[in-house]
C-alpha positions in Angstrom: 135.8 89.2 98.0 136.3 86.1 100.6 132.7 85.1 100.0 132.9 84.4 96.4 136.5 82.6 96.9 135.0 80.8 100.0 132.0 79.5 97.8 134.4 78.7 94.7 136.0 76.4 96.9 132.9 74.8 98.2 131.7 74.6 94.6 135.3 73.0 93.3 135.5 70.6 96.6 131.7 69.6 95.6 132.3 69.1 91.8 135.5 66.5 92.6 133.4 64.7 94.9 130.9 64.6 92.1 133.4 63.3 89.7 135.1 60.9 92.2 131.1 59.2 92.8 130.9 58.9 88.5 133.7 57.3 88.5 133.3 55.1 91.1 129.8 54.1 90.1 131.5 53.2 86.3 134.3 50.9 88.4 131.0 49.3 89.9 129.1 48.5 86.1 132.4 47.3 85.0 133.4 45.3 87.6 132.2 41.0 86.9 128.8 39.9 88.7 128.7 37.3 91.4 125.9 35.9 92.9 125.3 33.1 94.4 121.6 32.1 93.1 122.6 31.7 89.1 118.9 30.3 88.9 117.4 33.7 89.3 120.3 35.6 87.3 119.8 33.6 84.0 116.1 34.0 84.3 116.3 38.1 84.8 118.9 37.9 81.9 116.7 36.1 80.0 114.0 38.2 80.8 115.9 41.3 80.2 117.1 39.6 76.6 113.5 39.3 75.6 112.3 42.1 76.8 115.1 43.9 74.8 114.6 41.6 71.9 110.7 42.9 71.0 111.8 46.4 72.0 114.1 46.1 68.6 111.5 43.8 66.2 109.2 45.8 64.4 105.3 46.0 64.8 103.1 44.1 62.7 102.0 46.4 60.3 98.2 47.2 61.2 94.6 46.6 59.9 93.0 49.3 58.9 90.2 49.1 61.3 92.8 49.0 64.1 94.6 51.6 62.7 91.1 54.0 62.6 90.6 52.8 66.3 94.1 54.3 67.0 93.4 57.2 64.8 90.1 58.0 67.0 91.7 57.2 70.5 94.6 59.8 69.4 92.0 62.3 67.7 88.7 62.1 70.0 90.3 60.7 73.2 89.1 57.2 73.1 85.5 58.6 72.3 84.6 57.9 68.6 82.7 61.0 66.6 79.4 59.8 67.7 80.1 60.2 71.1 80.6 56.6 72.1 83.7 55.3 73.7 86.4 53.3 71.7 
């Protein structure tokens, strides 16, 4: 069957190319940064750090007239059981 080992091939020459691009892209994340405007680098790294930081802290544990306003958005759609909206 040429057609199947014709399309193997494809597929194979395809799938290295694939895998040469991964690596390639890794070489790139580990190579060192250089800019030339540090001012706006340690701002977005700062920005990023925070950003990261309250991703990781845990939520203030809530009221429980904030948590039956969550309960009704999640339960009634933002509509409490009178018909109202939240």
């Amino acid at each position: 069957m040429p057609y199947r080992s014709a399309l193997s091939d494809y597929l194979d020459a395809l799938a290295a190319r694939a895998v040469q691009e991964v690596r390639q892209s890794v070489a790139l994340e580990d190579a060192d940064l250089f800019t030339l405007n540090n001012h706006y680098y340690v701002s977005a790294e700062a920005a990023f750090r925070a950003r990261l930081k309250k991703a990781y802290l845990r939520p203030e544990k809530l009221s429980s007239e904030q948590e039956q306003e969550v309960c009704g958005v999640l339960l009634f759609g933002g509509r409490t059981t009178d018909g109202a909206g939240v």
